[in-house]
N, C-alpha and C positions, 0 to 999 in steps of 0.2 A: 266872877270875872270871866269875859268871854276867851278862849284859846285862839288866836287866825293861826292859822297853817301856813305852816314855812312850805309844805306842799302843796300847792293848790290843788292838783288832782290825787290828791293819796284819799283814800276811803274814812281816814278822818284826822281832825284837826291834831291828834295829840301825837303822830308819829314821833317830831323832832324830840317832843319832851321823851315818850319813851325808849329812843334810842340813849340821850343822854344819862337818862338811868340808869341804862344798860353798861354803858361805859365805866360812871361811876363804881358799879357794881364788881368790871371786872379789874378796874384800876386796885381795889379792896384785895381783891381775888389775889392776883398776881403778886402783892404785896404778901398777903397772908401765907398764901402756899406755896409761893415760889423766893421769895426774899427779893422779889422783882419790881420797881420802882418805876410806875409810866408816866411822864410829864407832857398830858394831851395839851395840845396848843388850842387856845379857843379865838385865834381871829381867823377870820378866810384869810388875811395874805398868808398866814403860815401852812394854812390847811391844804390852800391850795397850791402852794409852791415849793413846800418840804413835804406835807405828810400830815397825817392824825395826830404824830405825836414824835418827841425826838427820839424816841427807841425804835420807830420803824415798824407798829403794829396797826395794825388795822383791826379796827373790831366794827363787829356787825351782829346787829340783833334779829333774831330768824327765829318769832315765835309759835311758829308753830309744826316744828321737826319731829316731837313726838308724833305729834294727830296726822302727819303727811309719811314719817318713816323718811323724809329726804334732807338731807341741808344745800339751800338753796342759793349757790354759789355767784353773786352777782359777777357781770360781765361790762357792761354797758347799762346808763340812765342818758335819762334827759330832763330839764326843769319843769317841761312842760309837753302835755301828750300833742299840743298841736308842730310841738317843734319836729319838722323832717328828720333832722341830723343825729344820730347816739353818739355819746361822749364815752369813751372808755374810762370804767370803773370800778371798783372793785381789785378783783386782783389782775384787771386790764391797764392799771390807771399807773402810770407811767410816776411814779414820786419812790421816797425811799422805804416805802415796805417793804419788809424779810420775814415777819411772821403774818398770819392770816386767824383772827379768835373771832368765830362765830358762833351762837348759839345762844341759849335763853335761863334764864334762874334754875332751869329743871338739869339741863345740860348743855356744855362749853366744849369746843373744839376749836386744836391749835394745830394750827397746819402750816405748813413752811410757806408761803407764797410761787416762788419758784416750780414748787413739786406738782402746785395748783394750775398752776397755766399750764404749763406740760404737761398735764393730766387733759386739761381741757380740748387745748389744739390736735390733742390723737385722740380723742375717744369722742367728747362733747361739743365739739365746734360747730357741728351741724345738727347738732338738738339742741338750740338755745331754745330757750324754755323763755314768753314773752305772760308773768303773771299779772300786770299792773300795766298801763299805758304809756311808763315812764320809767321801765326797769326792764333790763335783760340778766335771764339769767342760765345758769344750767342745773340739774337737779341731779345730787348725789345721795344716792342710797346710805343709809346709816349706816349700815353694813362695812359700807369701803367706805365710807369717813373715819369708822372707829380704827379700822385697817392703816388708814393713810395719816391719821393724826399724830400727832407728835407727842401728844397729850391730849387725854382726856377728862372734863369733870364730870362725875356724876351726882351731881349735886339735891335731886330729886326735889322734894318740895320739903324738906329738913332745915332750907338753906334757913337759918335767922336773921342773914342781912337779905334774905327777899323781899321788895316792895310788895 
């Protein structure tokens, strides 16, 4: 069975599935180790006009934080790299986010939203970091994520619910 890409320009077709993996993974997570229950919405009108989910979290999968030492904070996307205009995203993206959990099967970081922006607009505003033709982002040293998280998993490659 072929994959088409919800991205047309992402570097390959299976992005959307892997993020949804991702999510599953930490919907599991949060349940397990936190006694924390996330009820993600799966239509666009909720997605786009409440949030990822009705607790207010955002998750984001950033696989590759070990191999770079950075978590890579989105700011702004767009559909499509010939589009002019960047839509703010992330922990730009004006909906009901209060927490901010990115990271990958190996390691997960929970960061407040609020602390992130703030962090951003004094230190990061003018190193956005542009990896993809269709993403902005800022890049934060592992170092001050472990620092600035609220929580951390270190989940290594132990995890058994790892795809």
């Amino acid at each position: 069975m072929e994959i088409k890409p919800n991205y047309p320009d992402g570097d390959r077709p299976t992005l959307f599935e892997e993020a949804l993996e991702f999510q599953d993974f930490i919907v599991d997570l949060f349940l397990k180790e936190l006694g924390f229950p996330i009820s993600n919405y799966s239509s666009r009108y909720y997605q786009y006009n409440k949030g990822e989910n009705r607790q207010g979290i955002e998750i984001k999968l950033d696989k590759r934080i070990l191999e770079t030492g950075n978590v890579s904070i989105e700011v702004a996307e767009k559909s499509r790299k010939d589009i002019q205009t960047w839509t703010p995203s992330g922990i730009m993206r004006p909906d009901n986010t209060w927490l901010y959990v990115q990271g990958n099967f190996d390691i997960v970081f929970v960061f407040g939203k609020a602390f992130l922006v703030n962090l951003y607009r004094a230190r990061y505003m003018s190193k956005t970091w542009e990896p993809k033709p269709t993403i902005r982002t800022f890049l934060l040293p592992i170092g001050e994520a472990k620092k600035y998280a609220l929580k951390v998993f270190n989940l290594g490659n132990s995890s058994s619910d790892k795809p």
